[in-house]
TORTI-831438 format. One record per residue (C-alpha): x, z, y; residue in one letter. Coordinates in steps of 0.05 Angstrom, whole numbers, padded with zeros to 5 digits, always signed. Example, Ala and Ser with C-alpha at 12.3 -4.5 7.8 and 13.67 -1.06 7.14 Angstrom:
% residues 2
+00246+00156-00090A
+00273+00143-00021S
This chain:
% residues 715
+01398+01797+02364X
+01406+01811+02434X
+01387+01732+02456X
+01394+01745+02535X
+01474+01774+02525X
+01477+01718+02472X
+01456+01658+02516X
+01503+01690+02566X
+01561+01688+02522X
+01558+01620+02489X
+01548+01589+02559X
+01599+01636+02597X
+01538+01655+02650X
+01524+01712+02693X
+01466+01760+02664X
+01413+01746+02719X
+01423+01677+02713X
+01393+01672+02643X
+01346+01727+02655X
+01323+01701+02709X
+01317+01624+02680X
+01280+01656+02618X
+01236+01685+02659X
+01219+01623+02700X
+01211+01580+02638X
+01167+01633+02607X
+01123+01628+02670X
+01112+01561+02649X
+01152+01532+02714X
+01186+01460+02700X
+01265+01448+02686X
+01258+01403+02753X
+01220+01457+02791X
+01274+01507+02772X
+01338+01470+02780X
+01314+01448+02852X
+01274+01504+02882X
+01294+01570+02844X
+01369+01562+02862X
+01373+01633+02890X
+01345+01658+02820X
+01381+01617+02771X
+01457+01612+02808X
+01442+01543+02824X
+01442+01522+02752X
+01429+01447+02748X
+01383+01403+02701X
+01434+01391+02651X
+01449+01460+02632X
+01383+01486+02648X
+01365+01431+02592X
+01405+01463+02541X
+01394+01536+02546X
+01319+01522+02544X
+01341+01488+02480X
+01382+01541+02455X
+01332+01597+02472X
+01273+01558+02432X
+01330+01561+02381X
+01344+01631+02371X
+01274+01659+02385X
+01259+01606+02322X
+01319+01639+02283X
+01288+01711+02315X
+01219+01692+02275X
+01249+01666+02213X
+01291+01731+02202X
+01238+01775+02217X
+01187+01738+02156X
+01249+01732+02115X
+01258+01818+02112X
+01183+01832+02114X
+01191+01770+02041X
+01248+01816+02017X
+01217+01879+02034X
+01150+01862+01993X
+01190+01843+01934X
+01222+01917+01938X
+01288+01884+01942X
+01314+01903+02021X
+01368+01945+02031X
+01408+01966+02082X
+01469+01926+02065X
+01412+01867+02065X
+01388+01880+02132X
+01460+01874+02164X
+01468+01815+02133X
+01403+01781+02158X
+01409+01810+02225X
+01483+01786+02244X
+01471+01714+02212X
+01476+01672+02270X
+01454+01605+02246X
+01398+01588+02205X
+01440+01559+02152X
+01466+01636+02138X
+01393+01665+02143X
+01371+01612+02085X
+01436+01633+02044X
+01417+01702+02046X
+01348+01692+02028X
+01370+01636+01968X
+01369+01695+01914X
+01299+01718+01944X
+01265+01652+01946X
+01210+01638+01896X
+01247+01574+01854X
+01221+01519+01826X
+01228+01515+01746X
+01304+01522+01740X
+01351+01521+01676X
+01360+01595+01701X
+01294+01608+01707X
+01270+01582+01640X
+01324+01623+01608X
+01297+01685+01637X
+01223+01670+01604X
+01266+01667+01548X
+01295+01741+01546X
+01368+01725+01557X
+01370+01762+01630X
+01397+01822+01591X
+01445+01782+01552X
+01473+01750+01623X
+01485+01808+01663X
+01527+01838+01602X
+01571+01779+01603X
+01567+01777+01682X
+01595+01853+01684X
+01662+01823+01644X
+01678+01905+01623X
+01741+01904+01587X
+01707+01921+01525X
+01659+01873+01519X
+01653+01832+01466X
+01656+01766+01447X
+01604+01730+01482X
+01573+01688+01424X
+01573+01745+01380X
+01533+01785+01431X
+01492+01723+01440X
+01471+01736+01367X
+01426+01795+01377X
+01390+01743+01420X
+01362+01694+01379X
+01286+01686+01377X
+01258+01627+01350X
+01180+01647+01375X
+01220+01632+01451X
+01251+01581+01434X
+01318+01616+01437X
+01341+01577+01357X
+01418+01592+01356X
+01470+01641+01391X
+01494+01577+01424X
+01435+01566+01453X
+01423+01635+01478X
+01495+01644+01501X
+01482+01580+01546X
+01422+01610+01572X
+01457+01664+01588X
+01515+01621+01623X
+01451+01582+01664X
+01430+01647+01692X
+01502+01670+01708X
+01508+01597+01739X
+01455+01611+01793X
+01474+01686+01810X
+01542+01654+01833X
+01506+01590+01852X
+01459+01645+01896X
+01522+01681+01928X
+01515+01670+02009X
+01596+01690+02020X
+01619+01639+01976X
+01563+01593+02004X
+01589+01609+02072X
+01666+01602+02047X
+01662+01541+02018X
+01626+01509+02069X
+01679+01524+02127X
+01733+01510+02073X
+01709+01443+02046X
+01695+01415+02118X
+01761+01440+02137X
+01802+01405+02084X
+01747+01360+02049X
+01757+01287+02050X
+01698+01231+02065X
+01696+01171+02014X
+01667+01105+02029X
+01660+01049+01974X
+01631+00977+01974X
+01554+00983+01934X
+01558+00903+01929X
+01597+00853+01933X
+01587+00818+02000X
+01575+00880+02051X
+01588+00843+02110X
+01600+00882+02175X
+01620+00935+02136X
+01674+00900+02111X
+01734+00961+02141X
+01694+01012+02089X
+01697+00978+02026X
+01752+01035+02011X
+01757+01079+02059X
+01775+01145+02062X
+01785+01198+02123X
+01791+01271+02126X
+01725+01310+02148X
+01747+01348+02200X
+01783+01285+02236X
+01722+01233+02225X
+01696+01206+02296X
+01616+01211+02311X
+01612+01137+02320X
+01643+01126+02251X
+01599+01172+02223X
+01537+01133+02242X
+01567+01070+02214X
+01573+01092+02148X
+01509+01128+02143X
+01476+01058+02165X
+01513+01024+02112X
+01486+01069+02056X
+01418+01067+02088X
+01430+00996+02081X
+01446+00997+02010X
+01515+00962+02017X
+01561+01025+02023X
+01574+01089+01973X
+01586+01148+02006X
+01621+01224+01976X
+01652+01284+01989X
+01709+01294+01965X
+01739+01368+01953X
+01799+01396+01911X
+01764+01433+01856X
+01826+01474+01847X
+01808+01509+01921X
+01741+01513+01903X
+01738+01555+01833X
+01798+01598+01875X
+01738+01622+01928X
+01693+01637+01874X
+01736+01662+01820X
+01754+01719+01878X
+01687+01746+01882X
+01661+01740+01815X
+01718+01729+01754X
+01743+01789+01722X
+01813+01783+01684X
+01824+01820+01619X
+01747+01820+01588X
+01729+01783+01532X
+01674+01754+01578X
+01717+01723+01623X
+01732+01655+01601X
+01654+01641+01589X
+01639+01665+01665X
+01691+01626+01687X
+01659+01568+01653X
+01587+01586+01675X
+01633+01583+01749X
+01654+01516+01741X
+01578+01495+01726X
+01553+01519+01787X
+01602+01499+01828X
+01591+01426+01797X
+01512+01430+01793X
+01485+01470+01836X
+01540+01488+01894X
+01572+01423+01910X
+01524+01373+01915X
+01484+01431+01960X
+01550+01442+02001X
+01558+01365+02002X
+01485+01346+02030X
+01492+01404+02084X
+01564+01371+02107X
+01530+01307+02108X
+01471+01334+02152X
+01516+01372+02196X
+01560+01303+02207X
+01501+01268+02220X
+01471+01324+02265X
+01542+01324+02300X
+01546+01251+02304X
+01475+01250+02323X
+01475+01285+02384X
+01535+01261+02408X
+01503+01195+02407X
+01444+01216+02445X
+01488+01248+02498X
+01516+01185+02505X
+01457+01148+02509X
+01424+01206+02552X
+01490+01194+02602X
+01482+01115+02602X
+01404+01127+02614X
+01403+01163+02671X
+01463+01119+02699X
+01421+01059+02689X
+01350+01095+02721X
+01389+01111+02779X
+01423+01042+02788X
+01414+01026+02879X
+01350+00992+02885X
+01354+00919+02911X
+01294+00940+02963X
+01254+00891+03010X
+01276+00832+02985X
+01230+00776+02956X
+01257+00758+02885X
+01244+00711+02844X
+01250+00731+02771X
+01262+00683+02711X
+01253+00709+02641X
+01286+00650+02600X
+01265+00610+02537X
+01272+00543+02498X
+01219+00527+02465X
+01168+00556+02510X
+01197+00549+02571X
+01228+00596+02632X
+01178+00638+02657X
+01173+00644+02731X
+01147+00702+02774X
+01158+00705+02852X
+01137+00784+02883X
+01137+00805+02952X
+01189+00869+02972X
+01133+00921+02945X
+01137+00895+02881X
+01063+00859+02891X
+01065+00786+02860X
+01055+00732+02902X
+01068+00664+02855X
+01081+00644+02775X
+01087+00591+02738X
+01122+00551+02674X
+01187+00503+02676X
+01233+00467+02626X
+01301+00466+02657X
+01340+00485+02588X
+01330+00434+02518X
+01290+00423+02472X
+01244+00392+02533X
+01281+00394+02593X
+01248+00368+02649X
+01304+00397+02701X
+01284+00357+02766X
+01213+00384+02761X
+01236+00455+02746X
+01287+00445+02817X
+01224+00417+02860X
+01186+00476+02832X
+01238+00529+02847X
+01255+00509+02912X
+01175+00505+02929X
+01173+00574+02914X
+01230+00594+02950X
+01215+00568+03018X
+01149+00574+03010X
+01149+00651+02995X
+01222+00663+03034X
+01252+00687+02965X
+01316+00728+02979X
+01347+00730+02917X
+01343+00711+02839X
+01332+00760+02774X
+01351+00725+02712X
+01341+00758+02640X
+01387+00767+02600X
+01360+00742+02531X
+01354+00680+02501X
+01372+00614+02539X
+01385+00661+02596X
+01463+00627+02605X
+01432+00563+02610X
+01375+00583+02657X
+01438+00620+02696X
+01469+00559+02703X
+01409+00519+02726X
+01397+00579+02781X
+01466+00578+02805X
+01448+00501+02822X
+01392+00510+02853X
+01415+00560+02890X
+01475+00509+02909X
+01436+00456+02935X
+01384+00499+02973X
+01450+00523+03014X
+01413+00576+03041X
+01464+00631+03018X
+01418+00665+02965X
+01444+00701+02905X
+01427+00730+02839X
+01441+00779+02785X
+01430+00779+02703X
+01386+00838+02690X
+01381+00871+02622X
+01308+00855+02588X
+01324+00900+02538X
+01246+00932+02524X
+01205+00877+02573X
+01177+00841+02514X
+01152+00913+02492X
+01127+00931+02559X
+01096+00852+02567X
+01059+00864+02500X
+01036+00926+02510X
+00961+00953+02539X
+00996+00988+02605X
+01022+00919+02626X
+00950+00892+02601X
+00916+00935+02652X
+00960+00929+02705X
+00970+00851+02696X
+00895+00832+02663X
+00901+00762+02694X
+00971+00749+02675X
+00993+00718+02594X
+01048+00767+02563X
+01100+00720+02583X
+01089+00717+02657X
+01081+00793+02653X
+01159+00794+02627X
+01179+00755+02688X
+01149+00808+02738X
+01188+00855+02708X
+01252+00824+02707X
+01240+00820+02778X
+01217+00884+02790X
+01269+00918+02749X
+01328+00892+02806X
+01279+00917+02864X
+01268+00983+02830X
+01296+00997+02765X
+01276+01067+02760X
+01201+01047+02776X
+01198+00983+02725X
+01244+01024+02667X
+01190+01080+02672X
+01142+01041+02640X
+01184+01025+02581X
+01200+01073+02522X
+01265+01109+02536X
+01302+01072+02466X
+01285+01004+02473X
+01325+01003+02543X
+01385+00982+02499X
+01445+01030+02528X
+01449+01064+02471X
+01484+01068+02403X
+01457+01073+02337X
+01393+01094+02375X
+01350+01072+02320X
+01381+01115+02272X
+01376+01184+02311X
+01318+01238+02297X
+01254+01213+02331X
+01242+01270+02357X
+01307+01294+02382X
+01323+01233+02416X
+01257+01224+02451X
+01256+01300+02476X
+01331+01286+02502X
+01314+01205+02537X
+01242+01240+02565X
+01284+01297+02598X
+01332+01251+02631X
+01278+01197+02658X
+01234+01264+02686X
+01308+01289+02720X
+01312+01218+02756X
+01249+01207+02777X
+01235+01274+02810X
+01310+01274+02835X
+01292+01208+02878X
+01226+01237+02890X
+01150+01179+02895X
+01119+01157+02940X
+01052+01180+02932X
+01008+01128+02958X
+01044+01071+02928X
+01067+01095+02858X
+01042+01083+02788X
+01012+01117+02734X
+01069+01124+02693X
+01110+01136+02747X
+01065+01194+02776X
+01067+01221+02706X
+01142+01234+02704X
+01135+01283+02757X
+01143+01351+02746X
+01080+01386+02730X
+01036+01331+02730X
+01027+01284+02658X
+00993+01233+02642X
+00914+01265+02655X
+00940+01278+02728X
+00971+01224+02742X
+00910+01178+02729X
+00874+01228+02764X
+00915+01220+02823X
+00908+01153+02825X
+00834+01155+02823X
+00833+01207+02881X
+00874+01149+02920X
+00831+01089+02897X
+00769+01118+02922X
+00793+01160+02976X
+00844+01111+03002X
+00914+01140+03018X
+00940+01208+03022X
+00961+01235+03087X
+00986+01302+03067X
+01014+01332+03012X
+00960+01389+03014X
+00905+01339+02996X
+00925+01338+02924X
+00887+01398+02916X
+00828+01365+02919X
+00853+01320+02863X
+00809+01338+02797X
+00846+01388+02759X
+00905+01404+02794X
+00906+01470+02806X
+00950+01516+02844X
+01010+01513+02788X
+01016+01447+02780X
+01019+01430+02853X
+01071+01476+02865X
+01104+01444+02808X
+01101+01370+02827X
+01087+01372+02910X
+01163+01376+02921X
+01171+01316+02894X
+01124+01274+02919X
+01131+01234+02986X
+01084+01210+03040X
+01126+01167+03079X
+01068+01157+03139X
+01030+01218+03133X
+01010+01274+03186X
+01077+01317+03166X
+01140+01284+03174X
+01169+01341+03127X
+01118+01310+03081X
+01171+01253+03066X
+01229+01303+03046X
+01245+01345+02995X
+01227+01401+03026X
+01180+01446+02985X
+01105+01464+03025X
+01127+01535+03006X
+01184+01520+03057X
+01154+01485+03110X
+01151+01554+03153X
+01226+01564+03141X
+01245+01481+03158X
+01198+01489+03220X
+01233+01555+03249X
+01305+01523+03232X
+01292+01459+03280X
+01274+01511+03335X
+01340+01545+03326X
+01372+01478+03324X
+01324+01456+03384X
+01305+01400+03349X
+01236+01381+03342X
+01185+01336+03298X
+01189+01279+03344X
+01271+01289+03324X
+01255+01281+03250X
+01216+01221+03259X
+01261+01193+03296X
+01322+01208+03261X
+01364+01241+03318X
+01370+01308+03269X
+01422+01283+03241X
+01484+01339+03261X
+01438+01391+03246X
+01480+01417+03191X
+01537+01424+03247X
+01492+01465+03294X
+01469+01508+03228X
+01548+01516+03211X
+01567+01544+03275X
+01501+01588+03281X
+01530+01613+03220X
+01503+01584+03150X
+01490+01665+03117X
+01468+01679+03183X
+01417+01632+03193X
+01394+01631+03119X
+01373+01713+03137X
+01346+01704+03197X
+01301+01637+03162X
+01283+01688+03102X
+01313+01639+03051X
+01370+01629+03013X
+01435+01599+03026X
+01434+01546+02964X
+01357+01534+02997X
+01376+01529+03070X
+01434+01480+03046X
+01379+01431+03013X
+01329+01442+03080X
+01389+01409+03122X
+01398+01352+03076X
+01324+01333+03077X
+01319+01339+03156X
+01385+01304+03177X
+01351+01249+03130X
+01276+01248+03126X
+01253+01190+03065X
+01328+01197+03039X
+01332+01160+02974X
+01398+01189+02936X
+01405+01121+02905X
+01425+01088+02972X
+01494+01121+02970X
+01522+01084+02900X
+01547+01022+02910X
+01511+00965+02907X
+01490+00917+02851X
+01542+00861+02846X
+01509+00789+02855X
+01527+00729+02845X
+01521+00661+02870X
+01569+00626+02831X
+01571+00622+02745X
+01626+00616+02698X
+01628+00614+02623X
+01668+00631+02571X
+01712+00566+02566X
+01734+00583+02642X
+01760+00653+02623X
+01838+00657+02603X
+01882+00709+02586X
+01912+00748+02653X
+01853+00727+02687X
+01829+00785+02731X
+01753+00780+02747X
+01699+00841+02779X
+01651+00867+02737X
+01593+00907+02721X
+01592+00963+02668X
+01530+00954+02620X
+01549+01003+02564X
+01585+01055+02554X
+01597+01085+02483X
+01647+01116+02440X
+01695+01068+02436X
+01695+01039+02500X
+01651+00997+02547X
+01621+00927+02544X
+01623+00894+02618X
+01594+00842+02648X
+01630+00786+02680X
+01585+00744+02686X
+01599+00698+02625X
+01532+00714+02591X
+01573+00750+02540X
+01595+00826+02555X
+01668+00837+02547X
+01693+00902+02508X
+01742+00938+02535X
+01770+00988+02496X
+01783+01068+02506X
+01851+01062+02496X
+01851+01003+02553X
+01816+01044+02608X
+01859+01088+02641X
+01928+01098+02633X
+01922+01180+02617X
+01892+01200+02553X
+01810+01201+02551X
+01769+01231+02493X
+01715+01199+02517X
+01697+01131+02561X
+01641+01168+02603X
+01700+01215+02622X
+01727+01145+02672X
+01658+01100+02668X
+01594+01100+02680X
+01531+01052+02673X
+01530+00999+02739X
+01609+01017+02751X
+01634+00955+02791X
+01705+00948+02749X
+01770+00900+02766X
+01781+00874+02688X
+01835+00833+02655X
+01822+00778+02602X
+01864+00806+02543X
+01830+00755+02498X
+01767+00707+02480X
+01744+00684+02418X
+01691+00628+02443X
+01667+00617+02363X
+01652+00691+02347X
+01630+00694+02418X
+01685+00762+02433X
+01722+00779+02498X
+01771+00825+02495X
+01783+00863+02570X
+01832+00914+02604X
+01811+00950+02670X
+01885+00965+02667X
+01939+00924+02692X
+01976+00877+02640X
């Protein structure tokens, strides 16, 4: 296989570009590296595709391996051919390659296989052959019997003989192949109730839906059901269809012989193909479903990392509770804490004009700016008792209900017991809650990708898949908004391209005892990080007041000569950058002539384009230009809402079937796909994304079951 021509069919690319992206990954250069500083090489080819053809080419040099060890198997058993070497070498999954090699495999004791110790190969392939003058097939069976092997009547060697025949068909790849495509074409998914009270699974007690039409998210329902015990689930497939593909390839008309192949057919359809055929559907439905979910949850992700920072703002953070009280942390506009404490304004305790007198302390003694409120429990209470405070203090602060989704993970665990060794695990939670509206990619960072809760059936996808895809799309974010080097963490650092977790704390150590870094080329003297990795990582990494004001761009070191000469043919200078007055360089560079310029630099177009960006603003965070987080200063609840009621909101989820938004009820409405848009969507990330501010409708509320139904269009 000719993987270069096939990478640059199946994703419609230009040669160079995947020859040129192989090569780079086969350097041992990052997807970030690449996809921002090898534009010229790759076509400009961003993350996300990058992403999958790396994928894809560990893929089909895997499949390249297995089909070389599956000939040299063949070829020691003196069974390869040349009609088995075309086969093998024009399989193009490795589904076909394991089909192929089925009949070649060494098996595990078998019906088939125990027949054969008994003698009765001879006996099967005589049958098999159905030649019009064979004859009857228990007579032949006769000359068969041997009681020393076991073989007692010429029934039972005539149904040894049928066993063998079973798994020579059963062994067939074509009709493997065949009834594969055919069953999932036409084959029909049953769902029955395994007990009587199944619950939320209530719509699948009998349920039936074609394979082919079956929707991802359905998919993962019923698989959690029957993981859960409370749900049956089959294939169903016309068996008519089925002995028609095999009786093609391997039923003779006109021999005495042919009834009892037939029969020895219809066993290994029923024992040995079907269920096979049935798992493999299964797996490839879940596979399907699978990554479809972790696109989704990959799309939401990075939506959520890259929600606008709420920056230099003092804020107050509350991480709710009954029992044990609200937790309360106060941190300055770095993130740095500055007060904590305990209060009781919800039941079982409440002691709400303490909690107000301790609140309001805090906020005038520490200038807080605005409020971050958790979202778990008691948090619509606590939201309530905020929005009151806030009332009375009158001095025109806000807040905003941020997920906690993971913080009691990150609270609990040894990072946060390092970083906050003075601090219980409770306290800890309330730092983050207010860290995670200051910075949300720098506080989500230190939290495993699926416990941030915008995903779907996240617990149920492959480990491994699902972590490779949620650590791909946190390393994108963090090196496409670029750290600041002398301020960020360890697990921030470690995100960055070409650097880990070893560097990163080695980083850190370099800055603790060498205080902070004032240009980029001092990482070199960092332990271990060697020419590769900083050409990997420098790019991204900031010095906001250091000696080189390009050090606070994007601008690769490697470029620095090029940025330098293109402010003299601008005649702009350093003392420009710093100040900001670059800022219509990219209309000086267009009239120069972009082409132009980018030959007479030595660079690029695709890297001149990038230089311009980072000069006409040094620092730039790409964040700034979303729009920002909605917050409130007023609270409703769910009693308030009624149906017509058009309300703002913020877009917390977005999956399958729609999106759940938040109006600031406590409760997320749903809104569903077919209420989004008024053209037809296959897909809600096609319209919405994660931190979308949304006009909504009330279509409905069901305070008891806690429900509200929304429309984003009119009604």
């Amino acid at each position: 296989m000719d993987i270069i021509k096939t990478l640059t069919d199946e994703f419609s690319l230009k040669t160079f570009q995947v020859e040129n992206t192989v090569k780079l990954i086969d350097e041992g250069n990052t997807i970030p590296f690449i996809a921002r500083y090898r534009k010229e090489a790759t076509g400009s080819l961003d993350d996300q595709i990058l992403r999958e053809l790396n994928d894809r080419l560990s893929y089909l040099r895997n499949m390249e391996e297995t089909r070389e060890k599956i000939k040299k198997s063949i070829e020691e058993q003196g069974a390869l051919t040349e009609e088995l070497v075309l086969a093998i070498d024009n399989a193009s999954t490795l589904t076909e390659l394991d089909d192929i090699y089925r009949p070649f495999k060494k098996k595990r004791k078998t019906r088939a296989s125990v027949a054969k110790e008994k003698g009765l190969e001879p006996l099967a392939k005589i049958i098999y052959d159905q030649a019009a003058d064979c004859g009857e097939p228990i007579v032949l069976a006769e000359d068969y019997v041997n009681q020393e092997l076991g073989v007692e009547t010429a029934k039972d060697a005539l149904q040894g003989a049928m066993d063998i025949i079973a798994e020579i068909i059963s062994d067939d790849a074509d009709i493997r192949k065949r009834m594969r495509f055919v069953c999932s074409a036409h084959g029909i998914l049953t769902v029955k109730a395994a007990a009587e009270d199944i619950g939320v699974y209530e719509m699948y007690a009998d349920y039936s839906e074609p394979i082919s039409k079956i929707p991802d998210h359905r998919i993962l329902a019923i698989n959690r059901g029957e993981k859960e015990e409370l749900l049956k689930v089959s294939v169903d497939f016309d068996i008519e269809k089925a002995m028609f593909i095999i009786s093609k390839n391997h039923i003779k008309e006109g021999s005495a012989a042919t009834e009892t192949v037939r029969s020895a057919a219809e066993d290994a359809y029923q024992r040995l193909i079907f269920p096979s055929i049935e798992r493999e559907i299964r797996s490839e439905l879940t596979d399907r479903a699978s990554t479809s979910a972790i696109k989704v949850f990959s799309t939401n992700l990075k939506q959520l990392l890259m929600q606008p920072p709420v920056k230099d703002k003092v804020t107050l953070g509350l991480d709710p509770g009954y029992r044990t009280g609200c937790k309360v942390a106060v941190v300055d506009g770095t993130g740095k804490v500055l007060d904590t404490g305990v209060i009781y304004p919800v039941p079982p305790k409440p002691r709400v004009e303490e909690a107000k007198a301790i609140i309001k302390n805090m906020v005038k003694k520490h200038g807080v700016e605005v409020f971050a409120i958790g979202n778990g429990t008691a948090s619509h209470e606590t939201e309530c008792f905020a929005a009151e405070v806030i009332k009375e203090l009158g001095t025109g602060i806000s807040y905003m209900v941020v997920s906690e989704a993971g913080a009691s993970v990150y609270s609990a665990s040894k990072l946060a017991a390092e970083e906050f060794p003075e601090f219980d695990v409770s306290l800890r939670s309330a730092v983050s809650i207010a860290r995670r509206l200051q910075d949300p990619l720098a506080e989500l960072v230190k939290i495993e990708p699926k416990a941030i809760g915008v995903g779907q059936y996240q617990h149920d996808m492959p480990p491994s898949q699902l972590n490779s895809a949620l650590d791909g799309v946190v390393e994108n974010c963090v090196n496409s908004v670029g750290v600041d080097l002398n301020t960020a963490s360890v697990q921030l650092l470690s995100r960055v391209a070409g650097i880990g977790g070893a560097l990163a704390k080695n980083i850190v150590a370099y800055r603790e005892e060498n205080g902070k870094f004032t240009a980029r080329t001092e990482l070199k003297k960092v332990s271990k990080l060697g020419p590769k990795a900083f050409e990997q990582c420098a790019g991204f990494l900031k010095i906001s007041d250091g000696k080189n004001v390009l050090d606070n761009t994007s601008v690769h070191p490697e470029s620095y000569d090029a940025a330098k000469k293109l402010l003299k043919l601008c005649d702009y200078s350093d003392k420009d950058l710093k100040l900001g007055t670059a800022a219509n360089i990219s209309e000086r560079v267009t009239a120069r002539g972009t082409e132009q310029t980018a030959l007479e630099l030595g660079i690029g177009v695709p890297t001149l384009e990038d230089i311009v960006k980072e000069l006409e603003r040094p620092g730039r965070d790409p964040r700034d230009e979303l729009p920002p987080p909605m917050l409130r200063q007023e609270i409703m609840s769910m009693e308030d809402l009624k149906e017509g009621m058009k309300l703002k909101g913020t877009v917390r989820n977005v999956i399958d079937f729609g999106a759940f938004v938040d109006i600031g009820v406590h409760q997320d409405g749903l809104v569903h796909i077919s209420r989004i848009c008024d053209r037809f969507i296959k897909h809600p990330s096609e319209v919405l994304k994660v931190g979308d501010i949304v006009d909504v409708y009330v279509l409905s509320v069901d305070v008891p079951k806690k429900r509200i139904s929304l429309s984003i269009k009119e009604i």
